[in-house]
C-alpha positions as CSV (number, residue, x, y, z in Angstrom):
1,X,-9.6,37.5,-16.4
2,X,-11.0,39.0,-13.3
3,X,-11.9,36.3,-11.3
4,X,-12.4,32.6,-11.0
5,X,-13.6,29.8,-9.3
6,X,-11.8,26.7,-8.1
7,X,-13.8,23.6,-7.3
8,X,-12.1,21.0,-5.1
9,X,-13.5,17.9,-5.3
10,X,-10.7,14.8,-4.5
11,X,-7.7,17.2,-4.4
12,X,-7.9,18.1,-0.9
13,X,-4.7,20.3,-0.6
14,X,-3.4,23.7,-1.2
15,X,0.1,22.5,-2.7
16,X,1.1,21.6,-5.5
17,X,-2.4,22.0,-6.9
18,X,-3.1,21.7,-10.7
19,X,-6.5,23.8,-11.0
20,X,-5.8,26.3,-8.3
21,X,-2.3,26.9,-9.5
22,X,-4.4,27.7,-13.4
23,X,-6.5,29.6,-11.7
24,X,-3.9,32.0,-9.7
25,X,-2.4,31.9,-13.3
26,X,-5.1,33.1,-15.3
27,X,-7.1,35.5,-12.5
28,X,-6.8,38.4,-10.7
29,X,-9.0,36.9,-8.2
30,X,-9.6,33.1,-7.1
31,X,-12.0,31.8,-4.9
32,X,-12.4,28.2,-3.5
33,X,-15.3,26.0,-2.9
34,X,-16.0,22.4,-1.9
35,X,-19.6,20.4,-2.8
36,X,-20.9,17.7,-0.2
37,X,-22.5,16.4,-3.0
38,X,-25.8,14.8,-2.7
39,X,-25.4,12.6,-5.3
40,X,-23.0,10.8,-3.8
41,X,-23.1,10.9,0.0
42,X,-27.1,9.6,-0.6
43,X,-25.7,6.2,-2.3
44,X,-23.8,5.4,0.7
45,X,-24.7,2.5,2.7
46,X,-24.3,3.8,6.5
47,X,-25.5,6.5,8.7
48,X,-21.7,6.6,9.5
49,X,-19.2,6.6,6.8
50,X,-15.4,7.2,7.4
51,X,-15.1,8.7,4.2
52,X,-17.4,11.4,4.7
53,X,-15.4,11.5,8.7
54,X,-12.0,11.6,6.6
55,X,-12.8,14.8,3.9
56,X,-15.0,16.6,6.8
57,X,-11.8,16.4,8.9
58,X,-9.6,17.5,5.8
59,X,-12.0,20.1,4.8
60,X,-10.9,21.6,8.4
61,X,-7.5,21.9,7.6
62,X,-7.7,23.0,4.1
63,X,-10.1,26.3,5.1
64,X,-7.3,27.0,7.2
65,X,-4.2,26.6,5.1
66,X,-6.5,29.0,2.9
67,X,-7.7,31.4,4.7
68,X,-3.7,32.0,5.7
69,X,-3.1,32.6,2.2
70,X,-5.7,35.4,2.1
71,X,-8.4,32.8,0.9
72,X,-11.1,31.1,2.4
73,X,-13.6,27.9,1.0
74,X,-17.4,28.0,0.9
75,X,-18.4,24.9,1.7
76,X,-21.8,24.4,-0.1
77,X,-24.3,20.8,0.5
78,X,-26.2,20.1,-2.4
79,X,-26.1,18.9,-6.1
80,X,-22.6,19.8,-7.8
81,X,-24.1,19.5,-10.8
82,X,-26.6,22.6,-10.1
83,X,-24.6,24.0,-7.2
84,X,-21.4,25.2,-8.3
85,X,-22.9,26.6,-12.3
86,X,-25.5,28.3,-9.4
87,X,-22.3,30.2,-7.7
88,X,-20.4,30.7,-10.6
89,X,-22.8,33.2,-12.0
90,X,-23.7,34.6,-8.3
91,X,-19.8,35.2,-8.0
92,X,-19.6,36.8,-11.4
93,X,-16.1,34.7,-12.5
94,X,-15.2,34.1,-15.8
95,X,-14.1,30.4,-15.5
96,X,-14.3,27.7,-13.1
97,X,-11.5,25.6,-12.5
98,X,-11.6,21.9,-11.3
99,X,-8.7,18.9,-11.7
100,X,-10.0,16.1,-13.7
101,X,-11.9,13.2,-12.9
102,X,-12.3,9.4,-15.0
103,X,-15.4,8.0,-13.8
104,X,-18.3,7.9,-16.0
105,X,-20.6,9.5,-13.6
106,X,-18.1,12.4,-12.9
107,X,-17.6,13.0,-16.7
108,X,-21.1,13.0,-16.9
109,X,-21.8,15.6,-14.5
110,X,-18.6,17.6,-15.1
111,X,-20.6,17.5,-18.8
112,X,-23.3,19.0,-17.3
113,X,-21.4,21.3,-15.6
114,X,-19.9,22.9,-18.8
115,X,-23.2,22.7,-20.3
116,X,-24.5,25.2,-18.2
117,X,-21.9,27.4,-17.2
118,X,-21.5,27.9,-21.0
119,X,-24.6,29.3,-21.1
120,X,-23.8,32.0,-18.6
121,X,-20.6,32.8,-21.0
122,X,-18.0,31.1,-18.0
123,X,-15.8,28.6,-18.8
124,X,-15.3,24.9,-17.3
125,X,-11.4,24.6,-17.2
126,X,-10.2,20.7,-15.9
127,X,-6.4,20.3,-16.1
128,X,-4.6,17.0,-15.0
129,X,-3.8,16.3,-11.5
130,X,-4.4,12.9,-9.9
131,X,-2.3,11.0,-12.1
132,X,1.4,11.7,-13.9
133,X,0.2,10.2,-17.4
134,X,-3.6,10.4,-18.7
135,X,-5.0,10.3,-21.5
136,X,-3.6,10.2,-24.2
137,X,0.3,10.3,-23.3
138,X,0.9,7.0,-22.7
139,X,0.3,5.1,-26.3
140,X,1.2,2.2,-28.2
141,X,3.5,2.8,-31.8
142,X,0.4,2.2,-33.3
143,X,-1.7,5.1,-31.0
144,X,-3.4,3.4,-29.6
145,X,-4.0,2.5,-25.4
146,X,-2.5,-0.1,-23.9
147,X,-4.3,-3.4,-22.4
148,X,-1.4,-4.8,-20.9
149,X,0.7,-3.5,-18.1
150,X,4.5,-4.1,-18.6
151,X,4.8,-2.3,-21.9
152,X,2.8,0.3,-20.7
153,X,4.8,0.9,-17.8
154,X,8.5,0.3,-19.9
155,X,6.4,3.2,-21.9
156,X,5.5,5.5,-19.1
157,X,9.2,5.2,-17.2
158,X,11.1,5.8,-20.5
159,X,8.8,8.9,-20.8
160,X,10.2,10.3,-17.4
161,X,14.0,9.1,-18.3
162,X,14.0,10.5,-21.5
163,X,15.8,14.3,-21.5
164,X,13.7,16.8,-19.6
165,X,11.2,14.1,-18.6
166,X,11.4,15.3,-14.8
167,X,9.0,18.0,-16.2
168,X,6.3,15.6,-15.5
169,X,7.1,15.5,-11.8
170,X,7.8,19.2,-10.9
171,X,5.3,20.3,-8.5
172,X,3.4,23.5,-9.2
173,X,4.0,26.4,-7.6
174,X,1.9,27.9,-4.3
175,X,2.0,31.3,-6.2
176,X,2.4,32.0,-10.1
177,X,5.0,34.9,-10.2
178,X,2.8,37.9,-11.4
179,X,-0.3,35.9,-11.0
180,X,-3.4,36.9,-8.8
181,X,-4.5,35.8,-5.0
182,X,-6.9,34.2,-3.5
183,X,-10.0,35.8,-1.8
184,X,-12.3,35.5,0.9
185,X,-16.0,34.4,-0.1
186,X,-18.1,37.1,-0.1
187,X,-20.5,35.2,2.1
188,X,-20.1,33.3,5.2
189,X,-19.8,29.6,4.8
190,X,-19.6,27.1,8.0
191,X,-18.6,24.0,7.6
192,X,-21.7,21.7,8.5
193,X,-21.2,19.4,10.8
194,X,-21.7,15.5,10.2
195,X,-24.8,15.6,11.6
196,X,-26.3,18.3,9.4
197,X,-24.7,16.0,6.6
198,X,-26.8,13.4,7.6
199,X,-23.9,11.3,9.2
200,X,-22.2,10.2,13.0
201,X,-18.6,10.1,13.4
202,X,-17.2,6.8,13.2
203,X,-14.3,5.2,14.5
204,X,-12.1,7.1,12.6
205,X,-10.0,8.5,15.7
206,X,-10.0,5.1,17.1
207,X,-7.9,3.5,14.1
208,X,-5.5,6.1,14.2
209,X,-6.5,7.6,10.7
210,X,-5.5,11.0,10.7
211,X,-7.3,13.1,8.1
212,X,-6.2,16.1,6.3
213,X,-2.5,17.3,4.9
214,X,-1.4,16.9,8.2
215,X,-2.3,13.4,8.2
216,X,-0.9,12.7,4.8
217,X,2.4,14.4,5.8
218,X,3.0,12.0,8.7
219,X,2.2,8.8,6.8
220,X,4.2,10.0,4.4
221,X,7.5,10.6,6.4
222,X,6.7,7.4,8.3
223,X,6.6,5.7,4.7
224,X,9.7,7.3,3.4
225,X,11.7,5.4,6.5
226,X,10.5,2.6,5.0
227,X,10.7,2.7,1.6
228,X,13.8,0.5,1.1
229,X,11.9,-2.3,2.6
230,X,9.0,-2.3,0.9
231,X,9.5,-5.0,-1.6
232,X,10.6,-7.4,0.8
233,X,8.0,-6.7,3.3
234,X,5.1,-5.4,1.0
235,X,3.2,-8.9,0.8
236,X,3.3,-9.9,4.7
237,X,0.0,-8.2,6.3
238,X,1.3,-8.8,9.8
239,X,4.6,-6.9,8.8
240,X,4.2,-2.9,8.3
241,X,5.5,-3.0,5.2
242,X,3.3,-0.6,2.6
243,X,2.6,2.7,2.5
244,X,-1.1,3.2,4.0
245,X,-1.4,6.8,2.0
246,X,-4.0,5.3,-0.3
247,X,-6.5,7.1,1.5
248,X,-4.6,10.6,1.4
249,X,-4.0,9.8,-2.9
250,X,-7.7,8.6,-2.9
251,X,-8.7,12.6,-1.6
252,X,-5.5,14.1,-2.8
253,X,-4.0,15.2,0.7
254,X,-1.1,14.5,-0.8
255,X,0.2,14.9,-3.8
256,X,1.0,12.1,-7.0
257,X,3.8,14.2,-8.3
258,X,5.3,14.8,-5.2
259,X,5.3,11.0,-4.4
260,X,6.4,9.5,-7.7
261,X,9.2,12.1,-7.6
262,X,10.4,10.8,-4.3
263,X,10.2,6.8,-5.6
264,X,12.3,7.8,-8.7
265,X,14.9,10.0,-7.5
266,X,15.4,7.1,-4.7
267,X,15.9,4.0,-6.7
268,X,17.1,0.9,-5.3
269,X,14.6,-1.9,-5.5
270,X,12.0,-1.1,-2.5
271,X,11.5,2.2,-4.1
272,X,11.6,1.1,-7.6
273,X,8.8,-2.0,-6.9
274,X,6.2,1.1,-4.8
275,X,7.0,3.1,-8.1
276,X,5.5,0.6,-10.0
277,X,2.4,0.4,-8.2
278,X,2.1,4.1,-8.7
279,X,2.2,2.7,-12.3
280,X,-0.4,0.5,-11.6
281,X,-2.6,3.5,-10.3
282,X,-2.4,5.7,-14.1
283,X,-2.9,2.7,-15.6
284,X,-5.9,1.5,-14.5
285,X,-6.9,5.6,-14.6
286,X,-6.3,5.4,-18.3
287,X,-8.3,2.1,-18.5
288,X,-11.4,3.4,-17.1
289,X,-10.9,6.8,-19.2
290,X,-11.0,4.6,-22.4
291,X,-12.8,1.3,-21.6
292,X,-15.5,3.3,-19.4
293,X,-17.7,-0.3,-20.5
294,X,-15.6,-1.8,-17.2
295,X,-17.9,-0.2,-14.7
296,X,-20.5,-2.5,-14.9
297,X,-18.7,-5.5,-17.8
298,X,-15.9,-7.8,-18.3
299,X,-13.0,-6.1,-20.3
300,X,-13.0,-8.6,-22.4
301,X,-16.7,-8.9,-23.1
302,X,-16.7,-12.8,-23.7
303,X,-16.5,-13.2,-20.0
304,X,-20.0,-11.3,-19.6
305,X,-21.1,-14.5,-20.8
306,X,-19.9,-16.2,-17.7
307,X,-22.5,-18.1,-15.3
308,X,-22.0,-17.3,-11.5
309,X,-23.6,-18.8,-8.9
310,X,-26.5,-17.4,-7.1
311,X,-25.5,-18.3,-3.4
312,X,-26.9,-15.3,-1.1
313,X,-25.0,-17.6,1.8
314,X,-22.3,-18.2,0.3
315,X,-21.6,-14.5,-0.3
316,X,-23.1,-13.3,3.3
317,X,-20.5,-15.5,5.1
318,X,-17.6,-14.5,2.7
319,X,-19.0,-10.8,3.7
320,X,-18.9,-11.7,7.5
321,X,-15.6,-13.2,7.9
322,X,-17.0,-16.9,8.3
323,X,-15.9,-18.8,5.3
324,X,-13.9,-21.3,7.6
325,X,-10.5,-20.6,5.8
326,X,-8.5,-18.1,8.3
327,X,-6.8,-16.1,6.1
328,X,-9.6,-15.3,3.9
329,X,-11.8,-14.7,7.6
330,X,-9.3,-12.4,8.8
331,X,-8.5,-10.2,5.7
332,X,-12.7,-9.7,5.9
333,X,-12.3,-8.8,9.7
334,X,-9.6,-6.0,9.0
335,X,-12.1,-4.8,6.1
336,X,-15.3,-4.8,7.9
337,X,-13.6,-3.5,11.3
338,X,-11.3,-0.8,9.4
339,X,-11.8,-0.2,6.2
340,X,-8.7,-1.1,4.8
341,X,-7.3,-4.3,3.4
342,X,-3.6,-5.4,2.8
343,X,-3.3,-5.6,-1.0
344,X,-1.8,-9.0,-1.0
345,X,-5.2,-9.9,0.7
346,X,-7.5,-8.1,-1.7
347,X,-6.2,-10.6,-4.2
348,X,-7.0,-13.3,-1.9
349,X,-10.4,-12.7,-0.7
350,X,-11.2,-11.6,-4.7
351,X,-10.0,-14.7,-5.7
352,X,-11.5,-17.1,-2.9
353,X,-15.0,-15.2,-3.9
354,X,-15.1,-15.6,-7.7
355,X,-13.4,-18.9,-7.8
356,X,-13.7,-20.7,-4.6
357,X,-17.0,-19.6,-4.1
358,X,-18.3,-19.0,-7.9
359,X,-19.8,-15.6,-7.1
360,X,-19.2,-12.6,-9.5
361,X,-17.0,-10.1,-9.4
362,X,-19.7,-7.2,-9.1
363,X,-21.3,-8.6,-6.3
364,X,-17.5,-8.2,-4.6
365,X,-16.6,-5.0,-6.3
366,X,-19.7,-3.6,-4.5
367,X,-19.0,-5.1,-0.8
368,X,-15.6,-3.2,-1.5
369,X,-16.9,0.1,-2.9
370,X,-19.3,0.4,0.3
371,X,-16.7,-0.6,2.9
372,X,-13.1,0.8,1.7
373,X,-11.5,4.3,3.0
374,X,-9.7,4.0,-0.3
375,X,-12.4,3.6,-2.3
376,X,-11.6,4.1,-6.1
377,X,-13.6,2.9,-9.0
378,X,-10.7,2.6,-11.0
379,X,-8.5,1.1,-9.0
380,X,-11.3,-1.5,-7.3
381,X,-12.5,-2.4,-10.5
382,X,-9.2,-3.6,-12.3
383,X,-8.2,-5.7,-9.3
384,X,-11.5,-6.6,-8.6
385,X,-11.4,-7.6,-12.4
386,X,-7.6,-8.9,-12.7
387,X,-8.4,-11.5,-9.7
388,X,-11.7,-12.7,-11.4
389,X,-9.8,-13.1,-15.4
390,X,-11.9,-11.2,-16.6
391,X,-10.1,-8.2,-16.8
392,X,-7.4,-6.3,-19.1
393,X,-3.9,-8.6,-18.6
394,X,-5.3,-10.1,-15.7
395,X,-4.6,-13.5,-13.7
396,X,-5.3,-16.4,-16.2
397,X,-8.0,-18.0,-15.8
398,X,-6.5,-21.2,-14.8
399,X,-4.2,-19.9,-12.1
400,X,-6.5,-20.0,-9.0
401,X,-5.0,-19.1,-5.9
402,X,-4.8,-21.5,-2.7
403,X,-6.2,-19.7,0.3
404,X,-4.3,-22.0,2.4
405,X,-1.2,-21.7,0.5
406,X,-1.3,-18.3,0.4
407,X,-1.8,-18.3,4.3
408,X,1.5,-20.5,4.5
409,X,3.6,-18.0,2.4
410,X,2.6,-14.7,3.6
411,X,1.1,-15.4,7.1
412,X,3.5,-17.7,8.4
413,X,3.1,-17.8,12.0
414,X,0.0,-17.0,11.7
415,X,0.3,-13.5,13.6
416,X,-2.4,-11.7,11.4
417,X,-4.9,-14.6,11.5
418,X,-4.9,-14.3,15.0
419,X,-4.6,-10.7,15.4
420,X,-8.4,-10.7,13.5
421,X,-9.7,-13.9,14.9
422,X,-8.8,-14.4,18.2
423,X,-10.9,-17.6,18.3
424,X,-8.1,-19.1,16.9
425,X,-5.1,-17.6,19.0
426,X,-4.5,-20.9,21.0
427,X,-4.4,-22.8,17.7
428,X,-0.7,-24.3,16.9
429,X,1.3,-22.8,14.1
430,X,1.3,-26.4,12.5
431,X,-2.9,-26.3,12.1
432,X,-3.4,-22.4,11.9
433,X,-3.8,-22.1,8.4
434,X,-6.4,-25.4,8.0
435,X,-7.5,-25.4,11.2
436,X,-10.2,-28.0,10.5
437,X,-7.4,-30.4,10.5
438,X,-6.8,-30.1,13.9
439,X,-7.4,-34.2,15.8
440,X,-10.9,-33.7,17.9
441,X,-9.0,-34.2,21.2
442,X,-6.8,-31.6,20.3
443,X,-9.9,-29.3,19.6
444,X,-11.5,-30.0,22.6
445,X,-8.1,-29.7,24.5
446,X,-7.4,-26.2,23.0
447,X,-11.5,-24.9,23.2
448,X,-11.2,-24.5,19.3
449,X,-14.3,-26.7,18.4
450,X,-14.3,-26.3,14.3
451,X,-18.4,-25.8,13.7
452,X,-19.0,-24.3,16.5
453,X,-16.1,-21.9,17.6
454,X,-15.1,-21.0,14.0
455,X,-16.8,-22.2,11.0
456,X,-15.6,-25.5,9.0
457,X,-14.4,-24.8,5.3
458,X,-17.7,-23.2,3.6
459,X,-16.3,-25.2,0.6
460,X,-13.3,-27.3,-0.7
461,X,-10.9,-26.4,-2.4
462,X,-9.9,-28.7,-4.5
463,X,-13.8,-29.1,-5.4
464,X,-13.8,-25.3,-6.0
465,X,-10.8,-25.4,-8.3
466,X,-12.4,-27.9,-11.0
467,X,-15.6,-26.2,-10.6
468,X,-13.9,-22.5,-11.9
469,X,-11.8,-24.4,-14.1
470,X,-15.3,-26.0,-16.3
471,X,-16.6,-22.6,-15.5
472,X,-14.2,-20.8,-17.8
473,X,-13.6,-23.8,-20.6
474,X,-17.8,-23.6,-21.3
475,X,-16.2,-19.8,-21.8
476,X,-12.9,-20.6,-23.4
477,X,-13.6,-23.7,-25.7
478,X,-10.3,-24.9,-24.5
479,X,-9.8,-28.4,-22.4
480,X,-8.5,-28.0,-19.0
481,X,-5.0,-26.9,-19.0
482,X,-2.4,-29.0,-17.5
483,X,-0.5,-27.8,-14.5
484,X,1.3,-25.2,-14.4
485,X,4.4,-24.5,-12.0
486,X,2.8,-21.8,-9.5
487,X,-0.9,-22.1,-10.5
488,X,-1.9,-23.0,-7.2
489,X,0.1,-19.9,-5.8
């Protein structure tokens, strides 16, 4: 064909590039564009969103890197939906290339999309990209997809170690041999600035969150020092012991392939455990793909029928870091201050909210979805989901964390806590984790008054537990189980 269009969208990256390598494939000539789309930067909750700070920034780098090639990206604010079929037909391509996305709402529009481009005779062409399996390539014997995660992993590594399975991993290549080039736009295109986007910078810079390829490429090689460690320091928040490239897979600075590639020609048990979480990632891809019901329901719809408790309070001081149990406090501090949450905390604070506190699962899915550089529905809604029981082989119901437990294990010393809440710094190891236990004269001793320098437990515990517990047999039928070893984990 003579000429197409490639759409970026969360594949922020010129490498390794499923739709623009088709598209230097298939064309003689390629041009780029990227859609601040209004339709998603108006549902955001903040005049300042690091998000929007994060893809501007990469946008920079990515005009660059290609421009150098010969290229260049029109960078267009609007509705996708009507802008890109709108410059499609003004740049007179034949198809329109764009990686695939698994959100409802993005099949929806990219539905749209391809209704109206194939009106104007151009094709809508979406080829794989953010993930190694979709689909349909990772089924059961019976064909069917899988709803619970260890066979479908066992499934998705003996896929990669069967003969010729590194195929799946092989990154594309910058330039198809014989194929076309890219080309400047035929119009200028600025890049608006965050204020003509309607948005401030934020502190961004501040955290140290480098945007763009270039970003990705240094947490990367800082990661890849580290990889060894990471399954025996991936669950201490105080530790640097995971990744942080979330963000950079989340806008696809970097790419899956090239990751997963890295994980399993490694080995060795650090590097085999953060393979697994890449796991994780297509799985819960491939959920929302099939079971698109999860957006707003339980996987397993019995659980709609659950009664949460309408406690506005309740789920304000959760929000704010002021639920009186440090760990919980501090993993909302890093959020809210951040942006980003230690994993091993998001199960925490997801579990303290649905089953300490009784509140649903939406209501924290959508603090999340607002707050989170990372921000993916798929990924947010199966933990979100898996920590609540309501989702596809998630916790039990009856295994309901301890928040001071968990403190205990993975908090030890106490050196996150009081990196979050200094309040609490002078607070002994021995009362840092239940603080309210500290004796009055040693409150008053130490300046730690529990009330009225940091909030007494907004609930207890042990109250909490039973509570969940009738909550789920009204659901279950079942009489409450006995004790399990770890349930309190």
């Amino acid at each position: 064909m003579d000429a197409a269009l490639v759409w970026f969208r969360r594949d922020l990256r010129d490498y390794d590039h499923a739709a623009l390598y088709q598209a230097l494939s298939q064309a003689r000539r390629v041009y780029c564009a990227f859609v601040f789309d209004r339709d998603i930067l108006d549902l955001l909750p903040q005049p300042w969103d690091r998000r929007v700070e994060f893809i501007h920034g990469s946008l920079v780098q990515l005009a660059a890197a290609l421009e150098a090639r010969g290229g260049g990206l029109l960078v267009l604010h609007g509705r996708a939906g009507e802008e890109i079929p709108a410059l499609a037909r003004e740049l007179g391509v034949q198809a329109v290339f764009a990686n695939r996305d698994y959100e409802p709402a993005a099949k929806a529009r990219d539905a749209r999309v391809t209704a109206r481009l194939e009106e104007a005779g151009i094709t809508f062409v979406c080829p794989k990209d953010q993930v190694i399996f979709d689909r349909d390539e990772v089924l059961t014997q019976g064909g069917r997809p899988y709803t619970v995660f260890t066979p479908y992993k066992n499934a998705w590594l003996k896929k990669l170690a069967a003969p010729g399975g590194d195929f799946w991993l092989r990154p594309y290549p910058e330039q198809p041999a014989g194929g076309g080039q890219l080309v400047p736009p035929p119009r200028a295109s600025a890049l608006p600035d965050l204020a003509a986007l309607g948005f401030a910078p934020s502190n961004l810079a501040e955290l140290g969150i480098r945007p763009g390829m270039a970003g990705a490429r240094a947490a990367w090689a800082d990661f890849q020092d580290r990889l060894g460690r990471y399954k025996a320091l991936r669950d201490f928040p105080a530790a640097k012991g995971v990744s942080y490239l979330s963000v950079h897979l989340r806008f696809g600075t970097l790419s899956i392939r090239e990751l997963a590639a890295a994980a399993w020609r490694q080995g060795g048990e650090g590097a085999e455990t953060w393979l697994a979480e890449l796991v994780w990632r297509d799985f819960y891809f491939m959920l929302l793909d099939h079971f698109p019901h999860v957006e707003g329901a339980s996987f397993k719809p019995e659980f709609d029928a659950l009664v949460w408790d309408d406690w506005p309070e309740g789920l304000a001081a959760w929000q704010q870091g002021r639920t009186g149990y440090p760990l919980v406090d501090a993993a909302m501090a890093q959020l809210n201050q951040s942006g980003y949450m230690h994993n091993r905390l998001r199960m925490v604070v997801a579990s303290f909210l649905t089953k300490d506190l009784g509140i649903s699962w939406q209501a924290g899915e959508r603090y999340f979805a607002g707050q989170l550089n990372d921000f993916d529905l798929a990924a947010n809604n199966g933990g979100w989901q898996w920590a609540a029981s309501t989702g596809c082989d998630a916790q039990p119901w009856f295994r309901i964390f301890n928040p001071v437990t968990q403190s205990e294990k993975f908090d030890p010393q106490g050196k996150f806590i009081r990196r979050y809440l200094p309040q609490l710094a002078a607070v002994p190891d021995k009362y840092i984790h239940a603080p309210w236990t500290l004796p009055p004269l040693l409150q008053r001793q130490l300046g730690v008054q529990i009330g009225r320098d940091y909030p007494a437990p907004i609930v207890d515990h042990a109250q909490a537990r039973a509570r969940t517990l009738a909550r789920f047999e009204a659901i279950k039928g079942k009489g409450k189980p006995d004790a399990g070893p770890g349930e309190e984990g």
